[in-house]
DSSP file (Angstrom, degrees, kcal/mol; ACC not computed):
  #  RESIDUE AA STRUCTURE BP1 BP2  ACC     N-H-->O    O-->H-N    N-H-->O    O-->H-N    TCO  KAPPA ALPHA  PHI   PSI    X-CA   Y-CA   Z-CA
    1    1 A X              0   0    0      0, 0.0     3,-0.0     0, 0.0     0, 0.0   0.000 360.0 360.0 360.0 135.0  153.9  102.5  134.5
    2    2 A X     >  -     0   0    0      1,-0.1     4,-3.0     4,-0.0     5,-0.1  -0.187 360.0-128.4 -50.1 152.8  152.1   99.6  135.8
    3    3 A X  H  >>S+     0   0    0      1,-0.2     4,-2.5     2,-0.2     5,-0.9   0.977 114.5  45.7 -74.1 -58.8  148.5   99.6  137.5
    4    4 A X  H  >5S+     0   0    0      2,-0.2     4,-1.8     1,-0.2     5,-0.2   0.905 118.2  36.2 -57.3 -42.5  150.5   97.6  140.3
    5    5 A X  H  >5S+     0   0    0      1,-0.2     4,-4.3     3,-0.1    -1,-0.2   0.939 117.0  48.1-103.9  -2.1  153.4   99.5  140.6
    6    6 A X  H  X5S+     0   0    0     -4,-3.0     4,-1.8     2,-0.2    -2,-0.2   0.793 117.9  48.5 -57.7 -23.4  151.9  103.1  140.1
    7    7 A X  H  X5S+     0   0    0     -4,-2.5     4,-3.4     2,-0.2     5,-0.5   0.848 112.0  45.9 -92.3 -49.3  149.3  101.8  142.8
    8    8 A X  H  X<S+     0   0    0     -4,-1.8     4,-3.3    -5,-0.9     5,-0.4   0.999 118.3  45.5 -50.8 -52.9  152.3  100.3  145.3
    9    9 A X  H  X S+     0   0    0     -4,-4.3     4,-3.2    -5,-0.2    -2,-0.2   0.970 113.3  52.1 -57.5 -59.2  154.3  104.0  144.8
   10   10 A X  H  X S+     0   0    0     -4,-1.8     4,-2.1     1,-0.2    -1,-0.2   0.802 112.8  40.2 -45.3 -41.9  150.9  105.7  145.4
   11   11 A X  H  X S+     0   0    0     -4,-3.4     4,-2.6     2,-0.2    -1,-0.2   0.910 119.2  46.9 -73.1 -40.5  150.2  103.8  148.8
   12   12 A X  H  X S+     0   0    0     -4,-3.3     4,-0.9    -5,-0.5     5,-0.5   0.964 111.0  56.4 -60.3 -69.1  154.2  104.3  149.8
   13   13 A X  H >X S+     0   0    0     -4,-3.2     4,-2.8    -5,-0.4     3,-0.9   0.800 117.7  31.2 -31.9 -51.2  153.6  108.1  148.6
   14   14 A X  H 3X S+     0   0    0     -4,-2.1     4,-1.7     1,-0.2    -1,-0.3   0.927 116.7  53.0 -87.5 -42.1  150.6  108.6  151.2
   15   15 A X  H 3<>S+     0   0    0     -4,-2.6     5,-1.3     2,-0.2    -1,-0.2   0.469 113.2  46.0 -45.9 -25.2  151.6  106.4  153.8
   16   16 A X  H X<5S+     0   0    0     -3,-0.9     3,-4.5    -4,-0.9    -2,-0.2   0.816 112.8  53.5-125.8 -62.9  155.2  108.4  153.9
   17   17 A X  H 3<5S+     0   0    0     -4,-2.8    -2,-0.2    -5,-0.5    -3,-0.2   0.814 104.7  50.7 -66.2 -24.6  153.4  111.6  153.8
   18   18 A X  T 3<5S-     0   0    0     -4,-1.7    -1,-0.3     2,-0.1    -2,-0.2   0.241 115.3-113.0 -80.4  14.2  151.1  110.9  156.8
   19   19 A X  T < 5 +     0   0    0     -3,-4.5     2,-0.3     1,-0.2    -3,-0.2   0.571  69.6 135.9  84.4  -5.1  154.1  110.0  158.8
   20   20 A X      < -     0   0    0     -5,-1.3    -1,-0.2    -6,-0.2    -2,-0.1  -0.663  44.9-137.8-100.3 147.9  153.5  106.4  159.3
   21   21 A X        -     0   0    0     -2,-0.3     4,-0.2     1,-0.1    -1,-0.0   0.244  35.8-107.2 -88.1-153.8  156.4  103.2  158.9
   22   22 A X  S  > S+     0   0    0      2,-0.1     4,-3.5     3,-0.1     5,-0.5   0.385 122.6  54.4-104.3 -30.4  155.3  100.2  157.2
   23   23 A X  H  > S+     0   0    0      1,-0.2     4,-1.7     2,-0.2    10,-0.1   0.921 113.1  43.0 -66.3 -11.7  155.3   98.2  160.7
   24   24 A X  H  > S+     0   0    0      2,-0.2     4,-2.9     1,-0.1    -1,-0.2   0.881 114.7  54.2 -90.8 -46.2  152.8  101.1  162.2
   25   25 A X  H >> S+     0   0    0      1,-0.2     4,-2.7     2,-0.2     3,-1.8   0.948 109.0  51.6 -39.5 -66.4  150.8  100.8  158.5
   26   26 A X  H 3X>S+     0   0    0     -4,-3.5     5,-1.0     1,-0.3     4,-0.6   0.883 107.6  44.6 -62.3 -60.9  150.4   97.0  159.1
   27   27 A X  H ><5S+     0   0    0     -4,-1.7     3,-1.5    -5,-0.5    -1,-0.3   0.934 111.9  54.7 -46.1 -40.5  148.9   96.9  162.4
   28   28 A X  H <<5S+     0   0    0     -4,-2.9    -2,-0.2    -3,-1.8    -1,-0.2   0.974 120.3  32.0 -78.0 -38.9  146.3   99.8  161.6
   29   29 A X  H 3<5S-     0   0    0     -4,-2.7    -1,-0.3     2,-0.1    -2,-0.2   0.232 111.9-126.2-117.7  47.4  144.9   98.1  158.6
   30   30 A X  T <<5 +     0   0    0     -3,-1.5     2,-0.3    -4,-0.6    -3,-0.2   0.705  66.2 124.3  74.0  54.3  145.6   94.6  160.2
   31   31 A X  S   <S-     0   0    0     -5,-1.0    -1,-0.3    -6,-0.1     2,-0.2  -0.840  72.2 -87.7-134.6 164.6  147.7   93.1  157.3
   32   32 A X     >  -     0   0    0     -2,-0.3     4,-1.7     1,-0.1     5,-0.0  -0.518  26.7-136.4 -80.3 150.9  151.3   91.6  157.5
   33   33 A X  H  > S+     0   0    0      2,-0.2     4,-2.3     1,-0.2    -1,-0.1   0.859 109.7  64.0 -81.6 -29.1  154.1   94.4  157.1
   34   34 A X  H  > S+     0   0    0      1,-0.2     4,-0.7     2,-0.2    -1,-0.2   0.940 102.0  51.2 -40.3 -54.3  155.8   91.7  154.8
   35   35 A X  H >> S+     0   0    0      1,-0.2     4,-3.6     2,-0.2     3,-1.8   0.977 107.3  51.8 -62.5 -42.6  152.5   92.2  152.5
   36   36 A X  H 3X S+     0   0    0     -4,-1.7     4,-3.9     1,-0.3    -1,-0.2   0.847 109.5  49.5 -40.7 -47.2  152.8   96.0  152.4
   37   37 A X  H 3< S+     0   0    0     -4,-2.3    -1,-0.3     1,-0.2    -2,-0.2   0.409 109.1  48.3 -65.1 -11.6  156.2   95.8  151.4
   38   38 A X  H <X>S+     0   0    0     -3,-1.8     5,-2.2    -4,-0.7     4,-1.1   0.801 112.6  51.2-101.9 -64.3  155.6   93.6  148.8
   39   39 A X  H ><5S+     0   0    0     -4,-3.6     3,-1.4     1,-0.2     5,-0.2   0.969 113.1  47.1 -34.0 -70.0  152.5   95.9  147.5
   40   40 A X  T 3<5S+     0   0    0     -4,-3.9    -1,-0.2     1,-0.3    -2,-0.2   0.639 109.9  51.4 -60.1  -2.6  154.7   98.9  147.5
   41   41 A X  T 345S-     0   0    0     -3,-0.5    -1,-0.3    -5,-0.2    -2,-0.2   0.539 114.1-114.3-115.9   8.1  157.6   97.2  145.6
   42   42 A X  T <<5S+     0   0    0     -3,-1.4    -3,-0.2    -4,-1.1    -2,-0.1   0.799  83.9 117.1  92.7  57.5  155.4   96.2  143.2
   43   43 A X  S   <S+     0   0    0     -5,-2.2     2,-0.2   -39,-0.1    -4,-0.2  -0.491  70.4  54.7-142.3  61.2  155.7   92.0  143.9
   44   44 A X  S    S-     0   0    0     -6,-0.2     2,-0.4    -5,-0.2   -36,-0.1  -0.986  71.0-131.1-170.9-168.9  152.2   91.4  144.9
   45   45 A X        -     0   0    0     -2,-0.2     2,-0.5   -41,-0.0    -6,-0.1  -0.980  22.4-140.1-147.1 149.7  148.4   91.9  143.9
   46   46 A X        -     0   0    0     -2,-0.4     3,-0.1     4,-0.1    -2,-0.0  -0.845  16.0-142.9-129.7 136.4  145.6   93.5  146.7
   47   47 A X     >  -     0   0    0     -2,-0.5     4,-0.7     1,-0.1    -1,-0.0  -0.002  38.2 -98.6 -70.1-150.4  141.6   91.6  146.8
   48   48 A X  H  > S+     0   0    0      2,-0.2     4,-2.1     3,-0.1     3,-0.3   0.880 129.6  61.5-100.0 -73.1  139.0   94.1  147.2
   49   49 A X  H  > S+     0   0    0      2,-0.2     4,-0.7     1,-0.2    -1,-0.1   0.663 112.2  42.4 -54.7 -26.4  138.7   93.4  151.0
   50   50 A X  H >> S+     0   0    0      2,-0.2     3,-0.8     3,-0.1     4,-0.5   0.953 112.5  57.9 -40.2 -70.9  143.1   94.8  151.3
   51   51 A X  H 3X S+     0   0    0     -4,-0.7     4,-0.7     1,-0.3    -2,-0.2   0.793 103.0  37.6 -43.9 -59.8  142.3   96.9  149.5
   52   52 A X  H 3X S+     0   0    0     -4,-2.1     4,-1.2     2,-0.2    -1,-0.3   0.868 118.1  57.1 -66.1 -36.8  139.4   98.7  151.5
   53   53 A X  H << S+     0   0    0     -3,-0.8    -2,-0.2    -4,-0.7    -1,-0.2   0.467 109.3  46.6 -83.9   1.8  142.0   97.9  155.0
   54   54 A X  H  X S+     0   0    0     -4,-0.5     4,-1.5     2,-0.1    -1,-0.2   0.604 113.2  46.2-109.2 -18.0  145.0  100.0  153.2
   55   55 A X  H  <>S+     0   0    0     -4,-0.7     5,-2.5    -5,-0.4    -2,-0.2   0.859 119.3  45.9-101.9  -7.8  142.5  103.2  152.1
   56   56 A X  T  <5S+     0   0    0     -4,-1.2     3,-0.4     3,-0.2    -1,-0.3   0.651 106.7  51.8 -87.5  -0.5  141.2  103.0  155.7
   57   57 A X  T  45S+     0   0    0      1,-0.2    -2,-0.2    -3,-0.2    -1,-0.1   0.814 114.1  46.6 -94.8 -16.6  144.4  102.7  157.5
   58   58 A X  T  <5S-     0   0    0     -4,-1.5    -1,-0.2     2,-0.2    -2,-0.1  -0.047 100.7-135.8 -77.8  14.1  145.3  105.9  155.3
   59   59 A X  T   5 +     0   0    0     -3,-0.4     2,-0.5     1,-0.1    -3,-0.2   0.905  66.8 133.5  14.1  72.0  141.7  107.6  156.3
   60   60 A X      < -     0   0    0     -5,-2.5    -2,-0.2     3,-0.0    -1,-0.1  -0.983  61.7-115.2-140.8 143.4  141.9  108.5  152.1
   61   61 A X     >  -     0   0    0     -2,-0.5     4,-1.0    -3,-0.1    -3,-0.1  -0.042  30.4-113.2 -44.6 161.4  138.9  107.9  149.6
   62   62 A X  T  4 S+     0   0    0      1,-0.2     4,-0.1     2,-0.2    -1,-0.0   0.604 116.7  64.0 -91.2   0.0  139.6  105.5  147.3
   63   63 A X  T >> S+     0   0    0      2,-0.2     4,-2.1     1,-0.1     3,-1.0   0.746  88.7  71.9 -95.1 -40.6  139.7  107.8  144.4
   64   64 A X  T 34 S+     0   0    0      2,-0.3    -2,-0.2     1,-0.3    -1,-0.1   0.817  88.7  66.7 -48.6 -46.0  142.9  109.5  146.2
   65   65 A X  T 3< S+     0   0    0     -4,-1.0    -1,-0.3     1,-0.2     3,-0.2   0.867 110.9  38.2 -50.0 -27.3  145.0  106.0  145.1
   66   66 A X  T <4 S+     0   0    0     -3,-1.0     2,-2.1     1,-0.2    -2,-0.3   0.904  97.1  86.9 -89.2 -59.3  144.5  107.2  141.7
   67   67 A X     <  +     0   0    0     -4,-2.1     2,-0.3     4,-0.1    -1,-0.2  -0.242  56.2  97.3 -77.6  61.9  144.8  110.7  142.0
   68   68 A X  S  > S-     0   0    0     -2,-2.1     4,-1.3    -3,-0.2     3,-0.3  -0.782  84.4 -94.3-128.8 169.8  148.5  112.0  141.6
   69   69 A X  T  4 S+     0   0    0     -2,-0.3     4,-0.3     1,-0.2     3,-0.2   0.791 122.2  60.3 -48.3 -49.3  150.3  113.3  138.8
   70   70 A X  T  4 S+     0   0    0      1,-0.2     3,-0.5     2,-0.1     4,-0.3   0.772 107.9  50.6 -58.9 -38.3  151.9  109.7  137.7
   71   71 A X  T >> S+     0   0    0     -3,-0.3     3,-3.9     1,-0.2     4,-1.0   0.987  79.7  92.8 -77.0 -36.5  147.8  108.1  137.2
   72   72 A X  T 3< S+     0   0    0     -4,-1.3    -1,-0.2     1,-0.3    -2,-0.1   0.772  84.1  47.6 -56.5 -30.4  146.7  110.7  135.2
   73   73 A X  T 34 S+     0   0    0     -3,-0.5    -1,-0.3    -4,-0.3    -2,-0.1   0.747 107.8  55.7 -70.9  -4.0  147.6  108.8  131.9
   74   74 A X  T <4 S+     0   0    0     -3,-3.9    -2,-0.2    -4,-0.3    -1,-0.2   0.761  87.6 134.2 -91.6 -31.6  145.8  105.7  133.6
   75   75 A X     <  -     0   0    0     -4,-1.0     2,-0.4     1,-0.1    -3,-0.0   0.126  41.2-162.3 -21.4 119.7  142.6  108.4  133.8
   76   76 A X        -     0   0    0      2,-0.0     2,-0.5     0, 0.0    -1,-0.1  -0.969   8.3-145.3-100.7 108.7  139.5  106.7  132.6
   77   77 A X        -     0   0    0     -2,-0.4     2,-0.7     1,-0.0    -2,-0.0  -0.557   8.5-149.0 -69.3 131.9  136.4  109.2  131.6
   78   78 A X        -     0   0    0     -2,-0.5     5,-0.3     5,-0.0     4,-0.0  -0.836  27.1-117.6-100.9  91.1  133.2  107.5  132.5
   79   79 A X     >  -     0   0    0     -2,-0.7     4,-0.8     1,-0.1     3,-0.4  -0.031  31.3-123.6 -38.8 157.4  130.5  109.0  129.4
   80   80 A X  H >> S+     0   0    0      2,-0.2     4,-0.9     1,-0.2     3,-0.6   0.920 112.7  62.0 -66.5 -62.7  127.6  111.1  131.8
   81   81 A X  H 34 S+     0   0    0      1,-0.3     3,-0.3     2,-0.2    -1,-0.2   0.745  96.8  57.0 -63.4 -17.6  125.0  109.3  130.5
   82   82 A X  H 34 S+     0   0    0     -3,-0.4    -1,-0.3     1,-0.2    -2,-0.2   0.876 116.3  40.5 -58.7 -42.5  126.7  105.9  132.0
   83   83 A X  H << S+     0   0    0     -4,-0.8     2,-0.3    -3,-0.6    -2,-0.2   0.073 100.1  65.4 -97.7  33.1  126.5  107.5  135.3
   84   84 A X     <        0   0    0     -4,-0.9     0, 0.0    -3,-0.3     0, 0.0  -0.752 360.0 360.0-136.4 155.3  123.3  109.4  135.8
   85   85 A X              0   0    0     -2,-0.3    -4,-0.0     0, 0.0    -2,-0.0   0.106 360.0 360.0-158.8 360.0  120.5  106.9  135.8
């Protein structure tokens, strides 16, 4: 599966499970509901700053967009010794 649309299904997936519509999504993290829809149907691409307004309008971590059964082939291992410093 694509990084775009495993990422769109992942945002639909959390969004769905917290209860929330697209039009209620779009106001809380101040984006257009057109873009959401777009994200989640996989016919668009999310900056860094979108990105940061969708995982707060979902109060989720950002590590939680990744983490469902369908990313786990997408898993990247980071070696220890890159991340200890």
């Amino acid at each position: 599966m694509a990084i775009q649309k495993e990422f769109g299904s992942r945002i639909k997936q959390l969004r769905l499970k917290k209860g929330i519509s697209r039009e209620i999504f779009a106001e809380l993290d101040r984006l257009l509901r057109t873009y959401i829809t777009s994200i989640e149907n996989d016919k668009g691409n999310v900056t860094l700053l979108n990105f940061q307004k969708i995982t707060d309008a979902l109060e989720s971590k950002i590590t939680e967009l990744f983490n469902s059964k369908e990313s786990q082939a997408l898993s990247i291992e980071i070696p220890s010794e890159i991340i200890s410093f």
